[in-house]
N, C-alpha and C positions, 0 to 999 in steps of 0.2 A: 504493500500500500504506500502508495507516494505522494498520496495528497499533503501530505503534511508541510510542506516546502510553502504550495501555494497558501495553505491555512494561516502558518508562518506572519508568512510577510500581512497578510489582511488584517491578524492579529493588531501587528503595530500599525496599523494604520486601518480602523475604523470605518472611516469617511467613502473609502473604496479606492483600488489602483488600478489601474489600464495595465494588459498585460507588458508594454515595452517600460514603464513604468517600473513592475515589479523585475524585470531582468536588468532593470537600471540603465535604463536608455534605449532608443529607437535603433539605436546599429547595433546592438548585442543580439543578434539573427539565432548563434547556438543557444542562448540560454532562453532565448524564447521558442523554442521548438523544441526544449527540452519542458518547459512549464507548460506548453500548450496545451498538453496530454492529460497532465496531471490540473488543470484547469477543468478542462472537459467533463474529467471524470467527477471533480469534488462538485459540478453543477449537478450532474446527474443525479449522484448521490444526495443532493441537496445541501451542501456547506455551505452551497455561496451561490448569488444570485447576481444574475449582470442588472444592473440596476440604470444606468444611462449611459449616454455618450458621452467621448473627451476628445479630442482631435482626431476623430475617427477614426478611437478604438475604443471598445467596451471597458465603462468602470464595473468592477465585479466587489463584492461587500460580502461578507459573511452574514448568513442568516439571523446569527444570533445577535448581528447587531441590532437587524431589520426590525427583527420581534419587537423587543421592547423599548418603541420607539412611542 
């Protein structure tokens, strides 16, 4: 299970992050095809929800933030 990477970073930051965002910057190409997956999956599973847009790319948030809002 390798969601944890993605949950990670959501963790410290609440508010929500765009995936190039969380590989720390738009030209990190491997480290975002390496989270992409584990993105995928943690929606699926329901951890994290893409919640709106940012420079056309999805901010994604942790559910548990959602909830108790």
């Amino acid at each position: 299970m390798e969601v944890n990477k993605v949950i990670k970073f959501l963790e410290k930051n609440p508010l929500g992050m765009t995936l190039p965002e969380m590989a720390g910057g738009t030209r990190q190409i491997k480290k975002m095809r390496m989270l992409r997956p584990q993105l995928a999956q943690a929606v699926r599973e329901g951890l994290i929800m893409p919640v709106s847009q940012r420079s056309g790319h999805t901010v994604y948030r942790l559910v548990k933030y959602l909830a108790n809002r």
